[in-house]
DODRENKOL-416367 format. One line per field, with one value per residue: residue in three letters; residue number from 1; x, y, z of N, C-alpha, C in turn. Coordinates in Angstrom, 3 decimals. Layout:
code c(ALA;...) $
pos c(NUM;...) $
nc1 c(X;...) $
nc2 c(Y;...) $
nc3 c(Z;...) $
cac1 c(X;...) $
cac2 c(Y;...) $
cac3 c(Z;...) $
cc1 c(X;...) $
cc2 c(Y;...) $
cc3 c(Z;...) $
***
This chain:
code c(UNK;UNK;UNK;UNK;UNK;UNK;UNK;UNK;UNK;UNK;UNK;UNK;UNK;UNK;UNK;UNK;UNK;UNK;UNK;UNK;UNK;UNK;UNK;UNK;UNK;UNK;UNK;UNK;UNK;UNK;UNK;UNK;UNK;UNK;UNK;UNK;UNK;UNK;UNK;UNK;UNK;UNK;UNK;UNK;UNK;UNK;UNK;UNK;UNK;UNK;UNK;UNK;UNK;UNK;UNK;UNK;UNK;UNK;UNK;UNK;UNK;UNK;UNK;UNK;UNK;UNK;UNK;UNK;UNK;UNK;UNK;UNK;UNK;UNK;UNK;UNK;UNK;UNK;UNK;UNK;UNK;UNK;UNK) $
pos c(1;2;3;4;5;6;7;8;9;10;11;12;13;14;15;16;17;18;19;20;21;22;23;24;25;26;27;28;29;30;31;32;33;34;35;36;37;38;39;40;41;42;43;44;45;46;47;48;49;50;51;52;53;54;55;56;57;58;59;60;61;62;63;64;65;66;67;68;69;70;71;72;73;74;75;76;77;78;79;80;81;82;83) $
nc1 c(-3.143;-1.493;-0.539;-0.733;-0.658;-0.756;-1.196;-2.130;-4.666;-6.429;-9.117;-9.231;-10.805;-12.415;-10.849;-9.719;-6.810;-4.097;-1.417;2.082;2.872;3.108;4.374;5.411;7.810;9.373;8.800;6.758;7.039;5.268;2.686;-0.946;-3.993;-7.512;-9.770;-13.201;-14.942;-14.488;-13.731;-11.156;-7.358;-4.380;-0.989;0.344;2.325;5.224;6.224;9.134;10.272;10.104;7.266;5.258;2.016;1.199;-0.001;-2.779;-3.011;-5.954;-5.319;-5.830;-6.048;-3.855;-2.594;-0.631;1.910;2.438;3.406;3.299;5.261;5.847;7.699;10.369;10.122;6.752;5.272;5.980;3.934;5.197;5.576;6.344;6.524;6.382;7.267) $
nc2 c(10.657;7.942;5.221;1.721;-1.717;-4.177;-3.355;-2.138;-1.077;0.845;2.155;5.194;7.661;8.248;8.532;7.283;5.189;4.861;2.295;1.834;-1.148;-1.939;-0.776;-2.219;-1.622;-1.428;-1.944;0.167;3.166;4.923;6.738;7.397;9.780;9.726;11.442;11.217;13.357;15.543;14.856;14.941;13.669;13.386;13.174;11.031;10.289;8.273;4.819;3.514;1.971;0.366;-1.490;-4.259;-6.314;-5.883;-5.544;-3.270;-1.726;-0.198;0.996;1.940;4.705;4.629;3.824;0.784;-0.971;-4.340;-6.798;-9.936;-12.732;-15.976;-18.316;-20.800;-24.264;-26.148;-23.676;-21.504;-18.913;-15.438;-12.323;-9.133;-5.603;-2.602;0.775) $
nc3 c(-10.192;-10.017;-12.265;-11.238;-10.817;-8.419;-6.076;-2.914;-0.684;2.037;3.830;6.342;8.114;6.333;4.267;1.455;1.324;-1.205;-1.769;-2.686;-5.242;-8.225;-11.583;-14.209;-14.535;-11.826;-8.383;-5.973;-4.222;-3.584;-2.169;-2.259;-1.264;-1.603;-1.250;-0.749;0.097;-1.122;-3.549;-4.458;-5.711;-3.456;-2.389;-0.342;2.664;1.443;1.052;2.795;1.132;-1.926;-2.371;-3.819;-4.365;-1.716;1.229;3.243;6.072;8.332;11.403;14.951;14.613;12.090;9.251;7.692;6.187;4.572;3.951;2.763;1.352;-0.321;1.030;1.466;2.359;2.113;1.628;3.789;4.935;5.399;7.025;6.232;7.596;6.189;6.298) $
cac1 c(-2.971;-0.220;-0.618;-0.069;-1.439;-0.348;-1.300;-2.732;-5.904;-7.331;-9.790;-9.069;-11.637;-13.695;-10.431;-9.253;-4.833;-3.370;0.014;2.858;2.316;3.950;4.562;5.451;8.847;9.382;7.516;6.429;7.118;4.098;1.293;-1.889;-5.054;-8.852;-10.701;-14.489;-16.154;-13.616;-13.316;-9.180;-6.295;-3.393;0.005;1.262;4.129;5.350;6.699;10.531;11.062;8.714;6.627;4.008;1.458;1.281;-1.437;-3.016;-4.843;-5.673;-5.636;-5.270;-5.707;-2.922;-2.148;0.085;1.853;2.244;3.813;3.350;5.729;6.274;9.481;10.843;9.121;5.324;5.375;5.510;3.580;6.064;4.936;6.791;5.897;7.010;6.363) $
cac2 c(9.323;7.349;4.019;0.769;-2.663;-5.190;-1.999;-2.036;0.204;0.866;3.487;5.997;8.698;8.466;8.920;6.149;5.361;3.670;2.897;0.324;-1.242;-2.392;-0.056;-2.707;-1.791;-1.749;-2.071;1.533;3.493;5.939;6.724;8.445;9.313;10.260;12.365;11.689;14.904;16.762;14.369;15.129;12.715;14.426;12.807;10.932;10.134;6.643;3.796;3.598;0.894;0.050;-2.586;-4.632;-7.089;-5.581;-5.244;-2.341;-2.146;1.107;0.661;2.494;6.102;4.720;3.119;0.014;-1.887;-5.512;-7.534;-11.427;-13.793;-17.836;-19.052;-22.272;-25.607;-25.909;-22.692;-20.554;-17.165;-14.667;-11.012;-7.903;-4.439;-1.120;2.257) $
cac3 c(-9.646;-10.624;-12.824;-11.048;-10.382;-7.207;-4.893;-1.446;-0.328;2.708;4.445;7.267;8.156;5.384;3.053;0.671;0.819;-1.717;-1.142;-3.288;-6.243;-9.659;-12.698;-15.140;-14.357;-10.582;-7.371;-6.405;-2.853;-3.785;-1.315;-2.675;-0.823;-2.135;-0.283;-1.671;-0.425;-2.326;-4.833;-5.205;-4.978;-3.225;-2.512;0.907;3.417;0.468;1.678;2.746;0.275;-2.717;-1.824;-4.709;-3.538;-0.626;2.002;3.558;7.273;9.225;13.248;15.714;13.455;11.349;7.896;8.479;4.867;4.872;2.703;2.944;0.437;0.147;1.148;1.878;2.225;2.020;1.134;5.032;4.615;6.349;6.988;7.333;8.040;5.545;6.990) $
cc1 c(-2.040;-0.683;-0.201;-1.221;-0.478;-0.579;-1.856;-3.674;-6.125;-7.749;-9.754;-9.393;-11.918;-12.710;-9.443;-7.640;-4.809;-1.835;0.673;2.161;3.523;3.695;4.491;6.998;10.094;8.252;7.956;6.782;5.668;2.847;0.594;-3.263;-6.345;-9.511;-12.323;-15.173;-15.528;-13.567;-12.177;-8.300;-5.373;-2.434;0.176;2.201;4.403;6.208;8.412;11.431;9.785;8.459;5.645;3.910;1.795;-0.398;-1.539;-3.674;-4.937;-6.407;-4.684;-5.471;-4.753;-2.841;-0.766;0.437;1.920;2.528;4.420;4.057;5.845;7.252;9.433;9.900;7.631;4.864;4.910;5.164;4.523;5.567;5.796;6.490;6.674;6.386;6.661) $
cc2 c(8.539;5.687;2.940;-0.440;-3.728;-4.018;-2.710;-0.425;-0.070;2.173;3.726;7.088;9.165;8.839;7.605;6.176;4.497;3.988;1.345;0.234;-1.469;-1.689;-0.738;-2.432;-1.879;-1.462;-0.596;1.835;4.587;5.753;8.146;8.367;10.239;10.392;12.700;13.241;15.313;16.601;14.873;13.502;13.536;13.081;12.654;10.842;8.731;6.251;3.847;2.710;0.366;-1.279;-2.695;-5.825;-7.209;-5.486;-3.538;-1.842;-0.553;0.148;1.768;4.107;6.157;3.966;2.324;-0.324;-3.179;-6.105;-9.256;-12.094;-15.336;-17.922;-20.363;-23.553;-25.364;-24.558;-21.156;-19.293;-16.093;-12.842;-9.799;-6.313;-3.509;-0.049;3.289) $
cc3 c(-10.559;-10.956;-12.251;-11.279;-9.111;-6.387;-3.743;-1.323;1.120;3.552;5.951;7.642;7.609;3.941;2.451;0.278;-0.059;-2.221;-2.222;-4.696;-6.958;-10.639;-14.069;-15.148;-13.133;-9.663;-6.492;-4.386;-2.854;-2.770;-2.368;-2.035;-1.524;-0.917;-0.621;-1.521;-1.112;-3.180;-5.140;-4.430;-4.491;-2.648;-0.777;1.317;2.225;1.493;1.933;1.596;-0.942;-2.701;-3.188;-4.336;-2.055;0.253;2.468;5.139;7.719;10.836;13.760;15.323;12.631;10.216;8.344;6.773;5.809;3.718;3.232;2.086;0.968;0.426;1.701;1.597;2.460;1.984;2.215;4.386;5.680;5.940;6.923;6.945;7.016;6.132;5.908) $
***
């Protein structure tokens, strides 16, 4: 498992993704998922673009990113999607 913090998690048939993230020297494209019965991490599809403070959802049978920032006046939350 690879060292980050600002990641995104979330669970999809009983197995834990975590995807994005910050190194300390950029923001990470890395997907990794845990598989408790097995107890292993093994390596996913990563992100097209490295994403940190990112979100995470599953719908649908799928893992979605999400990455919200401030911009402009009163500080609009704007969303957009990494696959």
């Amino acid at each position: 498992m690879q060292v980050r913090g600002f990641a995104a998690a979330a669970v999809l048939d009983g197995r834990i993704y975590v995807a994005g993230g910050y190194d300390g020297r950029r923001e990470l494209r890395t997907c990794e998922v845990f598989d408790p019965a097995a107890e292993v991490w093994q390596d996913c599809v990563p992100l097209t673009v490295g994403r940190g403070s990112l979100g995470l959802v599953a719908l649908a049978g799928e893992i979605a990113a999400l990455r919200a920032r401030l911009t402009g006046k009163g500080g609009a939350a704007r969303a957009a999607t990494a696959a």
